[in-house]
TORLUM-258826 format. One record per atom (N, C-alpha, C): residue in one letter; x, y, z. Coordinates in steps of 0.05 Angstrom, whole numbers, padded with zeros to 5 digits, always signed. Layout:
BEGIN
aXYZ ...
//
This chain:
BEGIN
x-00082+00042+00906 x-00061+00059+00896 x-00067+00067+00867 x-00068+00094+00857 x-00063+00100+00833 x-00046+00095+00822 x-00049+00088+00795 x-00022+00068+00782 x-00010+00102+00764 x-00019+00113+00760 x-00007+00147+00743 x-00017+00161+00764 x-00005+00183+00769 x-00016+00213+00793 x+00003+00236+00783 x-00011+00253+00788 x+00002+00276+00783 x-00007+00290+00807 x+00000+00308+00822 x-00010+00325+00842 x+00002+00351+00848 x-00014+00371+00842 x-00006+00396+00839 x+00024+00404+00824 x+00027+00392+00803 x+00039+00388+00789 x+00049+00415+00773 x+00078+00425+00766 x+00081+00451+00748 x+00115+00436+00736 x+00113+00447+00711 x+00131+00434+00702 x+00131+00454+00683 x+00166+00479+00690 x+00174+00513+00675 x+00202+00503+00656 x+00202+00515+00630 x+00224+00516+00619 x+00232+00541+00624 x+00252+00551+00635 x+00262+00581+00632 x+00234+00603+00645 x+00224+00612+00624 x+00206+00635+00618 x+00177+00629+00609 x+00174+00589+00601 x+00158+00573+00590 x+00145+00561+00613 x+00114+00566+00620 x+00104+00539+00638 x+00088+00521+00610 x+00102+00500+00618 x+00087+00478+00608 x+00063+00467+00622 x+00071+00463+00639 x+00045+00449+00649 x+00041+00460+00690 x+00012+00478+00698 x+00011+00489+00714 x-00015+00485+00730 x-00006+00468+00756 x-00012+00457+00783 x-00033+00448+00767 x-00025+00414+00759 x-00047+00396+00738 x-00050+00379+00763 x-00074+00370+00773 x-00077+00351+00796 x-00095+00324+00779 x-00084+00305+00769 x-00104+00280+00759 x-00089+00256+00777 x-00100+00229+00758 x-00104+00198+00766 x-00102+00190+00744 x-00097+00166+00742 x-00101+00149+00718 x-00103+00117+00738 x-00121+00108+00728 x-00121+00078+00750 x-00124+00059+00728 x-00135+00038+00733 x-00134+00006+00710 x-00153+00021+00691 x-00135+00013+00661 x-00160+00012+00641 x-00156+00033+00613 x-00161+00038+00604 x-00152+00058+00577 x-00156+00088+00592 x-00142+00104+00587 x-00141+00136+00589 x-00131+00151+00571 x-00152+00171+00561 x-00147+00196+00543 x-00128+00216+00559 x-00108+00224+00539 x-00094+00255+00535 x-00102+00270+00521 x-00119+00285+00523 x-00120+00302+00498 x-00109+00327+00499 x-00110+00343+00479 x-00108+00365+00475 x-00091+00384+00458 x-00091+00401+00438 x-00069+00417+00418 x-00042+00412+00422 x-00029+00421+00396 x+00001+00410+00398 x+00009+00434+00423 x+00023+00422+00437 x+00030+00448+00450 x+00024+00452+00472 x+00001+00437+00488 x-00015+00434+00507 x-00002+00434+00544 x+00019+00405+00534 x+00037+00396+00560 x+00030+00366+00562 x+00020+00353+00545 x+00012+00325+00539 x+00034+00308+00541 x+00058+00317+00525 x+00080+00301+00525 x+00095+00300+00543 x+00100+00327+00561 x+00113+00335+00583 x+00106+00318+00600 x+00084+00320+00607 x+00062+00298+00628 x+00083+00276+00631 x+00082+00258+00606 x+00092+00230+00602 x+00125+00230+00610 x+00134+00255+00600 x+00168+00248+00608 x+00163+00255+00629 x+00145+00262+00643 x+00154+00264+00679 x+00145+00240+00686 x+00130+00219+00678 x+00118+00197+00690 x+00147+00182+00675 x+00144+00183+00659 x+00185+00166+00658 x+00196+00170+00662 x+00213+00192+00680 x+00228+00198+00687 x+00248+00208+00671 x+00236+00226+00655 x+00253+00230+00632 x+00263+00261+00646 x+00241+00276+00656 x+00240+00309+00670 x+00235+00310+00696 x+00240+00327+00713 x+00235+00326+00742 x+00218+00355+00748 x+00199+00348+00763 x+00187+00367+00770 x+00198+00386+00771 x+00182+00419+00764 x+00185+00433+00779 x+00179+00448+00801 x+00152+00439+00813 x+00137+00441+00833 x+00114+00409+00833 x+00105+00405+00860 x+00090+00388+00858 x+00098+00354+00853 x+00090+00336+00844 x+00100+00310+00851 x+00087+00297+00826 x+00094+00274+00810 x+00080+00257+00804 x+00097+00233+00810 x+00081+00212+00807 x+00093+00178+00822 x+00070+00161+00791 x+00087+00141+00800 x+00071+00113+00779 x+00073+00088+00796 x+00051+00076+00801 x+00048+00059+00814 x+00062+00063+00842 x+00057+00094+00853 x+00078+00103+00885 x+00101+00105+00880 x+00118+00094+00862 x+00145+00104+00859 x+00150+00140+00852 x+00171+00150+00856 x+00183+00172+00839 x+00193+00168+00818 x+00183+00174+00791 x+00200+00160+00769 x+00225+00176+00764 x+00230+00205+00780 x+00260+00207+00771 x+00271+00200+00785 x+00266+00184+00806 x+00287+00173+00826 x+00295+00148+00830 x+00262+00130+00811 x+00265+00099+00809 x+00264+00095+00778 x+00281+00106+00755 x+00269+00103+00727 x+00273+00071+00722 x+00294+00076+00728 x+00302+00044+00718 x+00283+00016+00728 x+00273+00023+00759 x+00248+00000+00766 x+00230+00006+00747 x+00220+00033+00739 x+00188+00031+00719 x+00201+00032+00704 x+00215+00034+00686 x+00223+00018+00658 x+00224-00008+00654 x+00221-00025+00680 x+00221-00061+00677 x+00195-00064+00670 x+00173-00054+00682 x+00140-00057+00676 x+00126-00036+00663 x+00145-00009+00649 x+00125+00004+00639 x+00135+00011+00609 x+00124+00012+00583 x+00130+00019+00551 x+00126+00036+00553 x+00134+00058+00546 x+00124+00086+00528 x+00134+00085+00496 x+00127+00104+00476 x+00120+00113+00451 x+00126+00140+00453 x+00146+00141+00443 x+00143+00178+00441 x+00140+00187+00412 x+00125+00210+00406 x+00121+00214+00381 x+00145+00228+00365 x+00159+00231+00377 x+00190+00255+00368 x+00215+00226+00370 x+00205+00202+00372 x+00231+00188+00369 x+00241+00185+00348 x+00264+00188+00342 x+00281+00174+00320 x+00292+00151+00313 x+00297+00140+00297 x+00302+00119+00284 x+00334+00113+00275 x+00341+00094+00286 x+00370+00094+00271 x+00357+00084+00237 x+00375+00110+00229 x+00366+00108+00196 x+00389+00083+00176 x+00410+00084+00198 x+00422+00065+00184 x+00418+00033+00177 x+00395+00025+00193 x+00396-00006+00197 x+00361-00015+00175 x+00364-00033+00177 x+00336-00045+00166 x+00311-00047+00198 x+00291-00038+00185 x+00264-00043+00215 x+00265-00068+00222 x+00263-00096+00216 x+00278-00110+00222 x+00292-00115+00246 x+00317-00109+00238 x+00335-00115+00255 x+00339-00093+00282 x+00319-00072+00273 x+00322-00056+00299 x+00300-00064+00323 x+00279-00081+00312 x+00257-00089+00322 x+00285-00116+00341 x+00293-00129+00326 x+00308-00154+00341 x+00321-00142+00364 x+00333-00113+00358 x+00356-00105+00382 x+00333-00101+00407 x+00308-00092+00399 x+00289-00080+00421 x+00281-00107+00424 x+00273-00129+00416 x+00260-00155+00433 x+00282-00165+00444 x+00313-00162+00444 x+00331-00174+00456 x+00334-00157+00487 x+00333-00132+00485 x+00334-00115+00502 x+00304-00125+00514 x+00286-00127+00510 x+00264-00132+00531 x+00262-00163+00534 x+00279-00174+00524 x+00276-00208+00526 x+00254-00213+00516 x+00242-00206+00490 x+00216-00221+00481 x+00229-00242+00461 x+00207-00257+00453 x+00213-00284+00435 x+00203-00269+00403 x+00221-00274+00385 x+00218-00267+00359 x+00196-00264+00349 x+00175-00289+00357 x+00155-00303+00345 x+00132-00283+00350 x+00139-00273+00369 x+00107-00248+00385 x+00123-00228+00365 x+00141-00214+00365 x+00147-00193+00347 x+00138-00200+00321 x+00148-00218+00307 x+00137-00225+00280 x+00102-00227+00278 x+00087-00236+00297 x+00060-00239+00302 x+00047-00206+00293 x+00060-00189+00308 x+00048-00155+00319 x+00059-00141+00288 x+00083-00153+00274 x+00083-00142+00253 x+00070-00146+00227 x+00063-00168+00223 x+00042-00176+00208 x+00022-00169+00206 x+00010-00161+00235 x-00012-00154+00237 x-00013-00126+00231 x+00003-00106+00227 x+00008-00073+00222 x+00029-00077+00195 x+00026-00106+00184 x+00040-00101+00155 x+00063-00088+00146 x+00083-00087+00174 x+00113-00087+00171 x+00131-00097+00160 x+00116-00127+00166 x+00138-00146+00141 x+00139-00141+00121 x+00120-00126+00107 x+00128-00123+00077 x+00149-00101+00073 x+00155-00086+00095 x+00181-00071+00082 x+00207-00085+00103 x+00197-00093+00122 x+00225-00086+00145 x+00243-00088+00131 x+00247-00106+00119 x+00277-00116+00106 x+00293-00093+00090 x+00282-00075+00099 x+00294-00048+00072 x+00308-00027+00095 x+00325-00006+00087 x+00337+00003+00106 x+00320+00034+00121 x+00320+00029+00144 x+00294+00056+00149 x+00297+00086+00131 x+00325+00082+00124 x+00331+00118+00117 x+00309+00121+00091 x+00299+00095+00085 x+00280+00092+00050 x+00260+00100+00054 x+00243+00095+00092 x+00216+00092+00089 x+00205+00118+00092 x+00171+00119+00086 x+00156+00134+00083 x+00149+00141+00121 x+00138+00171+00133 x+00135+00174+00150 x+00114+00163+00178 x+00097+00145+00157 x+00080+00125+00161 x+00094+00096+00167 x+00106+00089+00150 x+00124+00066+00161 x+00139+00071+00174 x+00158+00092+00183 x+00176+00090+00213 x+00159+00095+00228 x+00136+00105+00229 x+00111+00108+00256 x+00096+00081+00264 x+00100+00065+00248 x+00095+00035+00252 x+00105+00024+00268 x+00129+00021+00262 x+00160+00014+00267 x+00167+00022+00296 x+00166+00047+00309 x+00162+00064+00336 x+00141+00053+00346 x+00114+00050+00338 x+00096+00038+00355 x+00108+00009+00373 x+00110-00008+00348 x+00117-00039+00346 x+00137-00037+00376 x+00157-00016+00371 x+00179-00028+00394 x+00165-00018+00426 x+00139-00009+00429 x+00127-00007+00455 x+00117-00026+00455 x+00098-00040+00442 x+00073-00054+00437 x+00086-00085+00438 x+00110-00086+00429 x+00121-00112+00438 x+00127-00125+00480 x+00128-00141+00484 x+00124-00151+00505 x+00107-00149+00527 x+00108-00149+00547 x+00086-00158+00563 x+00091-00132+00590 x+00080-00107+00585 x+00083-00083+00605 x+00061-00085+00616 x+00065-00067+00642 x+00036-00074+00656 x+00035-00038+00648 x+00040-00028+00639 x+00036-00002+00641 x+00048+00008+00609 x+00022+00017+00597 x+00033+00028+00567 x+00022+00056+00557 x+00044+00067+00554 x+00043+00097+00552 x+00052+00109+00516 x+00024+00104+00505 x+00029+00117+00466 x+00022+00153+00464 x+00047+00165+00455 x+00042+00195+00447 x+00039+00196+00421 x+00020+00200+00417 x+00002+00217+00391 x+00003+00190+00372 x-00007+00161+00376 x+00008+00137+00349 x-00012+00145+00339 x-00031+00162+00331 x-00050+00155+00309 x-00040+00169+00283 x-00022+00190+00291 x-00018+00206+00270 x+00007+00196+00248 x-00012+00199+00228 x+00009+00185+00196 x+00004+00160+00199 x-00017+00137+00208 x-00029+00116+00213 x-00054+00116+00193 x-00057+00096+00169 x-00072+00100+00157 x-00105+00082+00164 x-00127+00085+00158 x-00148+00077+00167 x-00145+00052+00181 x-00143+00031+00158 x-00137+00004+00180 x-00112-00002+00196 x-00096+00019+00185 x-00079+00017+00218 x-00087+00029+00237 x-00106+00049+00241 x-00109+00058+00263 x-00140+00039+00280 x-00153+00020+00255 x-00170+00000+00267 x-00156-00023+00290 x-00132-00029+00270 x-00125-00049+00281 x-00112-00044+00302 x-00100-00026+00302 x-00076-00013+00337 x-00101-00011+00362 x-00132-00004+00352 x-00152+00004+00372 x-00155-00029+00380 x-00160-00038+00358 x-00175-00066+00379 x-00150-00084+00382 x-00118-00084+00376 x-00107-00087+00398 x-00100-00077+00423 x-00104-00051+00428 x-00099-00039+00453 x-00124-00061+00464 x-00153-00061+00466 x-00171-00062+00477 x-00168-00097+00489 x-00152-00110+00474 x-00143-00143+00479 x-00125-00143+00492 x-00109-00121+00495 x-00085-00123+00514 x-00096-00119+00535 x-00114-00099+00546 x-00127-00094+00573 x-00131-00120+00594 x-00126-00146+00579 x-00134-00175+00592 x-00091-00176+00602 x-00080-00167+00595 x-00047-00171+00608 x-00041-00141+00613 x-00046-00118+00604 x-00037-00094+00609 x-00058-00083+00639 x-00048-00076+00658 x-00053-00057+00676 x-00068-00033+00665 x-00060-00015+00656 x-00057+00023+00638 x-00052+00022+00615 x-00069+00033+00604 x-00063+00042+00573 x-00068+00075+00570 x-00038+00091+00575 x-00063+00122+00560 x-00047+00127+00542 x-00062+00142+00528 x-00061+00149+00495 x-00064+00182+00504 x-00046+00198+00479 x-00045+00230+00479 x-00047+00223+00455 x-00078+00252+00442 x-00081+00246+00417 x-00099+00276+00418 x-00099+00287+00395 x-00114+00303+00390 x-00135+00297+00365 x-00136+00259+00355 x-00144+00251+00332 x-00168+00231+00347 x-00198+00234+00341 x-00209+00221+00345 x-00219+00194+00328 x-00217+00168+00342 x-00210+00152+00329 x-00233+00120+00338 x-00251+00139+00359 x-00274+00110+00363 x-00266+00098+00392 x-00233+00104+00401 x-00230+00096+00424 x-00236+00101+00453 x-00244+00129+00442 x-00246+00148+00469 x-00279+00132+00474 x-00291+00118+00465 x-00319+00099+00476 x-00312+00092+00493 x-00291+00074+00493 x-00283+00053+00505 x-00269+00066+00526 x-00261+00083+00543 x-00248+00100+00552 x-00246+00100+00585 x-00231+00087+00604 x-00247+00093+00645 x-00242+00115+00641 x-00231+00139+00623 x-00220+00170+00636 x-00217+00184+00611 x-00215+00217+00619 x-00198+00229+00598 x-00192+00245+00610 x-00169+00268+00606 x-00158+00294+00618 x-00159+00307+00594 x-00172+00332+00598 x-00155+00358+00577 x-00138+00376+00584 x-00114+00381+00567 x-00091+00402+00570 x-00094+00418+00555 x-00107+00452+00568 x-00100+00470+00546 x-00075+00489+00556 x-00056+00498+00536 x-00037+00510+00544 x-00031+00510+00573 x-00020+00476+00575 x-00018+00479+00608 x-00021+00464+00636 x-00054+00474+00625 x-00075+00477+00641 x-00089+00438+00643 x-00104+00445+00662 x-00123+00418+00657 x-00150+00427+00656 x-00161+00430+00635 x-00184+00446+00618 x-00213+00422+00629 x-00199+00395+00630 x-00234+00381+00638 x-00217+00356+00648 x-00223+00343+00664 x-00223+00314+00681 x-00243+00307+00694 x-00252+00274+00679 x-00265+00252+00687 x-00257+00234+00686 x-00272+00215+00701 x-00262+00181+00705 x-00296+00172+00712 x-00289+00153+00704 x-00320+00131+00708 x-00328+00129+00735 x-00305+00128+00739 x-00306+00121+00779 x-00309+00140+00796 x-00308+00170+00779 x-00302+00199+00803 x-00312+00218+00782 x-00325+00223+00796 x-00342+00253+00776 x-00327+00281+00786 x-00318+00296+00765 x-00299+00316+00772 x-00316+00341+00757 x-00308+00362+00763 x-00317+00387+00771 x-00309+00388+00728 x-00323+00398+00713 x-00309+00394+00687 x-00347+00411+00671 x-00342+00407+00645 x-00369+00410+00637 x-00390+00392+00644 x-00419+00393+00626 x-00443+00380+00640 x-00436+00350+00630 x-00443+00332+00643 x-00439+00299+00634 x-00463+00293+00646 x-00465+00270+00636 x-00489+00250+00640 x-00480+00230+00650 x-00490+00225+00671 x-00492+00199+00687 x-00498+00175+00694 x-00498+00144+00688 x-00519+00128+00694 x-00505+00112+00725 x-00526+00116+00739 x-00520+00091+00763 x-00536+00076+00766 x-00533+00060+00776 x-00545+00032+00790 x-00551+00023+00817 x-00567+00026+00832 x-00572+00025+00856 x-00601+00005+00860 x-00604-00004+00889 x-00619-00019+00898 x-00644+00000+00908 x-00633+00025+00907 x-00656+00046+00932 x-00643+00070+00909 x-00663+00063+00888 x-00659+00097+00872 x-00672+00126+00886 x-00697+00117+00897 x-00708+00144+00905 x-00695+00148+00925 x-00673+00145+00940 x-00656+00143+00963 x-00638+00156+00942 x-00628+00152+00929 x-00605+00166+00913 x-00614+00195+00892 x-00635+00191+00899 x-00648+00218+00881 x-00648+00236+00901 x-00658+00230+00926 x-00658+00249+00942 x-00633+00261+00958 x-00611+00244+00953 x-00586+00245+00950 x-00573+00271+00941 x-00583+00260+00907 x-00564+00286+00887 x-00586+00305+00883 x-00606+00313+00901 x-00622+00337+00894 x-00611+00350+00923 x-00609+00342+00950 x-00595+00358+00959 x-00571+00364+00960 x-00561+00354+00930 x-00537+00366+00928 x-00535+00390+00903 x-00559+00397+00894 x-00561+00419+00879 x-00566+00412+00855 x-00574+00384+00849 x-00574+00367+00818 x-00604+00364+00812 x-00614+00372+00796 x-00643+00372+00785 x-00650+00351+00765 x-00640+00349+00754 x-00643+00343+00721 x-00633+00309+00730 x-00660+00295+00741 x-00649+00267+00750 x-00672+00253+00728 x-00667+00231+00730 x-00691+00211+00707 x-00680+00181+00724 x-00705+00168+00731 x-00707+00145+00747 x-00714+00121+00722 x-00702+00104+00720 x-00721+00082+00706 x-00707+00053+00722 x-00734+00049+00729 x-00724+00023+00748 x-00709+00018+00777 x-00691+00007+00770 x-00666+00010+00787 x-00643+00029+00784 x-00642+00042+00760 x-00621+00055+00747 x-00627+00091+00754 x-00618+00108+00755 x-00623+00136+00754 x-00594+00145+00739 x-00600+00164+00714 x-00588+00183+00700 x-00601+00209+00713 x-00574+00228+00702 x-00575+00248+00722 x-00546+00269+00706 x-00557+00294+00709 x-00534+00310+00701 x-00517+00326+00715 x-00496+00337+00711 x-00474+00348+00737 x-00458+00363+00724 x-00448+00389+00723 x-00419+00400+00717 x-00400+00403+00744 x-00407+00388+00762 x-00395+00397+00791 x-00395+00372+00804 x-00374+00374+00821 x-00362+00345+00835 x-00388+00334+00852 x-00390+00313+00841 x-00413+00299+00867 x-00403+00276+00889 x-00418+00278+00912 x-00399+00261+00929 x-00423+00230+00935 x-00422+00213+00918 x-00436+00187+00912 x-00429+00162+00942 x-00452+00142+00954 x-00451+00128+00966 x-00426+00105+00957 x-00407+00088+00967 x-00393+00072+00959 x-00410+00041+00945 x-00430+00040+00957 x-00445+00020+00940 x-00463+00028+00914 x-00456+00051+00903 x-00471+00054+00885 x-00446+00050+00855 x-00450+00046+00836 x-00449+00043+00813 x-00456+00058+00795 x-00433+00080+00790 x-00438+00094+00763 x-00423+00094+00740 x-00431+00097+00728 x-00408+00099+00696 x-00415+00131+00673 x-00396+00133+00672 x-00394+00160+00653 x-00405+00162+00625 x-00426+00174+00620 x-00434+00170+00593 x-00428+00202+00582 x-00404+00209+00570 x-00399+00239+00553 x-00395+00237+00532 x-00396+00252+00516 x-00384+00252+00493 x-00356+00273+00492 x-00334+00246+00492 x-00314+00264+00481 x-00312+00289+00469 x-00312+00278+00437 x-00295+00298+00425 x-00316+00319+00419 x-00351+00321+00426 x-00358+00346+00436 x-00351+00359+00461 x-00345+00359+00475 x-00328+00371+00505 x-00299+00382+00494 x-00282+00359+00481 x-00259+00374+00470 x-00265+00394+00456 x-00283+00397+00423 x-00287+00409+00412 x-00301+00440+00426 x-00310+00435+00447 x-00327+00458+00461 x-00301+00476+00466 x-00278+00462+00484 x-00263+00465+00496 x-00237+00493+00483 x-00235+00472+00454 x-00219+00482+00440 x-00230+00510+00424 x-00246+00512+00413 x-00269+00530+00403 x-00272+00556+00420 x-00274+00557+00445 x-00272+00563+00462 x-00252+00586+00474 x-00231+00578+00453 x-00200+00594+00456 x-00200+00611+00430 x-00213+00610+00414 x-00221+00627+00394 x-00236+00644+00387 
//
């Protein structure tokens, strides 16, 4: 089961499509959002929370309907929205306490996650004081607290200063040992997209490029490495499937593709692209 799906997906304000017949996956493991302000990145996410309801097409999280089951995926899944507000009246602090009481976490893990993103040194002050960087802290913190199997961050890198945005990467990557899903919507590249099973691009809309480690999709050219027991069996494979550009070493064959390939189930491949040249192609592109 895919734990995120979208399928033929359109999602119209009035006179506005946001987002038009997007078909992806998201399965175990970190996944990219990318793409311009404006894209349908965020939309995406309130339909996987059940925040919006389709307007054509379906998406589910873990098989549920989230506008029909919000309240079950809200027991196992965090989101981050980048447009949340802050009660400006209270200290970070004590609004962090109302959110670990509401998710039943123990103080001691909240105080742990804030230390580590150097919250404590202001919480105690009232949010209406802080800088736009410290309430972006503050919004992270109340996803990033407790134990979701499913964590959904829009745009946290932005107003995140260098070692905060070190330190948020190589905690996401430690959580992957208790978290199910991690995707991130970002148009800021930040070292994580390495580490990445997937990415989708949204341009005005659209879904501009999709890959996954596990499924090679129809997108620009990528590079491939597999692993097999019978490479020249797999060479002769992806040449009658119209693929030239193969390189054998050993056991292993790299190999290039802009077009869906349909691979043996015992074979072993992993995605080697470079991001944010494909985004950058992508974006460039519209200009």
């Amino acid at each position: 089961m895919t734990v995120l799906e979208a399928i033929n997906l359109w999602k119209v304000f009035g006179k506005t499509i946001a987002l038009q017949n997007v078909t992806l996956g998201f399965d175990k493991g970190i996944y990219l959002l990318l793409g311009p302000n404006g894209s349908g990145k965020t939309t995406l996410l309130k339909l996987w929370a059940g925040l919006l309801k389709p307007s054509r097409g379906k998406v589910s999280v873990k098989g549920l309907n989230p506008w029909k089951n919000r309240a079950d995926i809200m027991k196992f899944m965090s989101v981050e929205f980048e447009e949340t507000v802050l009660p400006w009246w209270t200290s970070g602090k004590e609004y962090l306490r109302f959110v670990a009481r509401q998710k039943d976490v123990k103080w001691s893990n909240v105080v742990e996650l804030a230390e580590l993103f150097k919250v404590t040194d202001y919480w105690d002050k009232i949010i209406r004081g802080y800088s736009s960087g410290m309430k972006k802290k503050i919004i992270i913190l109340t996803a990033l607290i407790g134990e979701p199997e499913i964590l959904i961050l829009d745009e946290p890198y932005t107003l995140l200063d260098k070692d905060s945005i070190q330190r948020l990467n190589q905690l996401l990557l430690n959580m992957l040992y208790t978290v199910e899903t991690i995707v991130i919507t970002s148009h800021i590249f930040t070292g994580i997209e390495e580490k990445a099973n997937g990415v989708a691009i949204l341009i005005n809309g659209n879904l501009a490029f999709y890959a996954t480690k596990d499924k090679l999709f129809v997108g620009k050219i990528k590079t491939y490495m597999c692993q097999t027991e019978n490479p020249v069996v797999l060479a002769e494979l992806l040449f009658s499937q119209g693929i030239r550009k193969i390189r054998i070493e050993e056991d292993t064959i790299y190999f290039e593709s802009d077009k869906y390939v349909k691979l043996p189930n015992n074979v072993n491949c992993s995605l080697k692209i470079d991001v944010k040249r494909v985004y950058e192609d992508i974006v460039s592109g519209l200009k």
